[in-house]
C-alpha positions as CSV (number, residue, x, y, z in Angstrom):
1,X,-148.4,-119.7,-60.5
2,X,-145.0,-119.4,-58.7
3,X,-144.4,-121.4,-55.9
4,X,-144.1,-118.8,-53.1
5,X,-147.4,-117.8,-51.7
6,X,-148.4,-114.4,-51.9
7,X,-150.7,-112.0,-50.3
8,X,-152.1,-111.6,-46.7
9,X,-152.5,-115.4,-46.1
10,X,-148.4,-116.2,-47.8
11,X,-147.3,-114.2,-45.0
12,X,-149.1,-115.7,-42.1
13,X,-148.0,-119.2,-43.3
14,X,-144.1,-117.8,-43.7
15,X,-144.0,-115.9,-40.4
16,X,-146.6,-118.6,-38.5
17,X,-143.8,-119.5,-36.3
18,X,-142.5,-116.1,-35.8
19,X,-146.2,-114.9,-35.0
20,X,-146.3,-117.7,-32.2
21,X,-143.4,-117.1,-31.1
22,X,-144.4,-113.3,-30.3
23,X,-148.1,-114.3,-28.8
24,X,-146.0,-116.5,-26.6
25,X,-143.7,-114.0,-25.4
26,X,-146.6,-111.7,-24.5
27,X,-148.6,-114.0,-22.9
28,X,-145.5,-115.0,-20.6
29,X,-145.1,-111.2,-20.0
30,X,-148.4,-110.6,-19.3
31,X,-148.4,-113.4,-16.6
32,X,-145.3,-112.1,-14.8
33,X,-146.7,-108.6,-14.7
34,X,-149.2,-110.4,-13.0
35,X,-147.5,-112.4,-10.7
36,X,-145.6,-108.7,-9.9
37,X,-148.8,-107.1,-9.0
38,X,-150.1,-109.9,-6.9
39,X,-146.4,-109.9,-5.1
40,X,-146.9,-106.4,-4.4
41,X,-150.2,-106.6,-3.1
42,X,-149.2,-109.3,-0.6
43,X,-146.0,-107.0,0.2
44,X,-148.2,-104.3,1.1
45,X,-149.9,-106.2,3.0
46,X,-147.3,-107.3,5.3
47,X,-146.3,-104.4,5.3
48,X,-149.3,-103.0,7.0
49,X,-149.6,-105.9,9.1
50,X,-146.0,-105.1,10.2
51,X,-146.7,-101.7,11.3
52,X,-149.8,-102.6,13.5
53,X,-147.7,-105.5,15.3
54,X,-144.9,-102.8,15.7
55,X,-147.3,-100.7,17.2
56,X,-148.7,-103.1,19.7
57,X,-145.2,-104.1,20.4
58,X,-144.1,-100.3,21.0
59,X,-147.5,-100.0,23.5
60,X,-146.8,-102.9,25.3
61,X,-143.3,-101.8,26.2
62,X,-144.7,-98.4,27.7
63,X,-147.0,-100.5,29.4
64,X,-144.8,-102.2,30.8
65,X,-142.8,-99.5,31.7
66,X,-146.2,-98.3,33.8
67,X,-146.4,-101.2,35.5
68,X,-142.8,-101.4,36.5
69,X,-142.9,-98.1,38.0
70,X,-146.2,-98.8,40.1
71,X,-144.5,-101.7,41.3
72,X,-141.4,-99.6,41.9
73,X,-143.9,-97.1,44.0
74,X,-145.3,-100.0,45.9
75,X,-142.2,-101.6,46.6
76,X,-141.1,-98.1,47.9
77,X,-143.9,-98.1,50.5
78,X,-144.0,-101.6,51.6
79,X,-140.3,-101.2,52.2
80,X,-141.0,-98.0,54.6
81,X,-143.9,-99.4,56.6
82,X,-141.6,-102.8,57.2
83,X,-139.5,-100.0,58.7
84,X,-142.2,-98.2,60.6
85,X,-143.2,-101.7,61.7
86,X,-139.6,-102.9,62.8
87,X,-139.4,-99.8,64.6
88,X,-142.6,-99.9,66.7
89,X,-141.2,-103.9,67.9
């Protein structure tokens, strides 16, 4: 018998390392494709989260803007019945 190994199990002892090597290499590719997803998920979720505290903020600042015009209104009409007041004295 010749000393090279032959056959199904002469290959997996010659390439063993190779073999690892390459379950290695997908594993670790398989766990950053991971990773990615999970990113992305979490990116999409801030995302979201984002656009609802964009929202509130844009509501707020026409609320605001509401309120600074009543006040405007009321300032308007307390300054003209000081006026009428002054007037009557």
């Amino acid at each position: 018998m010749p000393d090279t190994p032959h056959g199904l199990l002469g290959l997996i002892q010659s390439g063993w390392t190779q073999i690892m090597a390459i379950v290695g290499v997908i594993w670790w590719s398989r766990k950053i494709d991971l990773r990615t997803k999970d990113h992305a998920d979490r990116l999409d979720r801030h995302e979201a989260r984002l656009r609802g505290i964009e929202q509130q903020a844009q509501a707020q600042a026409i609320l605001q803007a509401r309120i600074e015009e009543a006040l405007s209104g009321i300032k308007i009409t307390l300054d003209r019945l000081y006026a009428a007041v002054n007037r009557r004295e």
